[in-house]
C-alpha positions in Angstrom: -32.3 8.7 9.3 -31.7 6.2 11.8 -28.4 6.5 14.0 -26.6 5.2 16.7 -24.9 5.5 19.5 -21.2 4.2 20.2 -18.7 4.5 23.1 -15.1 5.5 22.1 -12.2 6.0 24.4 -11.4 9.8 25.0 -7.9 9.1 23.5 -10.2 8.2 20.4 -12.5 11.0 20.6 -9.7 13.5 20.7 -7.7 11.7 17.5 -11.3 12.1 15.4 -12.2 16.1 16.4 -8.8 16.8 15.2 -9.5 15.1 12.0 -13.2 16.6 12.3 -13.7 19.8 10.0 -15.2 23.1 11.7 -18.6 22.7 10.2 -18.2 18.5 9.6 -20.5 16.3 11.7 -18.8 13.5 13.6 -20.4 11.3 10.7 -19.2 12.9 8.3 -15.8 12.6 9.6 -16.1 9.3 10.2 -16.9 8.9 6.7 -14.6 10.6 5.2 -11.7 9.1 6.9 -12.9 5.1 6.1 -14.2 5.7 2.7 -12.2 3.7 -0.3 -10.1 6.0 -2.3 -8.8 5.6 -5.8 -5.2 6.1 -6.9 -6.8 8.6 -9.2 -6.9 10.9 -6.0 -3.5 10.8 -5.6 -2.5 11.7 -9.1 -0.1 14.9 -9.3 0.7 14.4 -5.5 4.4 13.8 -6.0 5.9 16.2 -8.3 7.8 15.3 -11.8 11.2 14.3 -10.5 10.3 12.6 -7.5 7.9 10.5 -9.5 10.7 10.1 -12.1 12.9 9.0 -9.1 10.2 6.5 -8.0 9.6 4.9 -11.0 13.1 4.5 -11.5 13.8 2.4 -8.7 10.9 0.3 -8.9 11.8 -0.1 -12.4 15.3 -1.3 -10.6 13.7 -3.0 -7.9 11.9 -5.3 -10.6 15.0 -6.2 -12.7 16.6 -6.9 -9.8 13.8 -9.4 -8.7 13.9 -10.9 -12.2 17.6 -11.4 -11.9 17.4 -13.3 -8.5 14.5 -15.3 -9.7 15.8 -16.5 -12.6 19.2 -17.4 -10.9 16.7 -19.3 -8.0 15.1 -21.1 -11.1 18.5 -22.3 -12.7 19.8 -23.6 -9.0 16.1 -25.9 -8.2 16.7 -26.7 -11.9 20.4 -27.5 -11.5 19.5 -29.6 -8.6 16.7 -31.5 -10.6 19.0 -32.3 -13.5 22.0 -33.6 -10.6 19.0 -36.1 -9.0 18.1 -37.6 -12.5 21.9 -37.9 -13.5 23.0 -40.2 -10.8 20.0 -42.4 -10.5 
């Protein structure tokens, strides 16, 4: 296996050993910390409630957007229909 060599600040090096497991190589670590993860990873991290909670206000969040985007919609087209009436 080929490897290499790289120059980190000590600042750096200290942040990764703490992140480093007892019997994880540096590589590993490094790995494991940049690796892509999935959402599926993170399903049952938030428990019942506070995921009811969540999806609640988004769900809010989103009707409110709606709303205000509509209303936006009705002003440019309010505007449109003023422009064509007094030419």
């Amino acid at each position: 296996m080929a490897v290499k060599t790289i120059t980190v600040t000590e600042d750096a090096y200290n942040s990764l050993k703490a992140k480093k497991g007892e019997t994880e190589s540096f590589s590993d670590t490094i790995l494991r910390i940049t690796r892509y993860r999935s959402l599926k990873e993170f399903a049952g991290a938030l428990s019942e409630k506070t995921a009811e909670k969540l999806e609640k206000g988004i769900r809010e969040r989103r009707k409110q957007h709606r709303i205000a985007h509509h209303k936006r919609i009705e002003r440019i087209a309010d505007a449109l229909r003023g422009k064509h009436g007094s030419s």
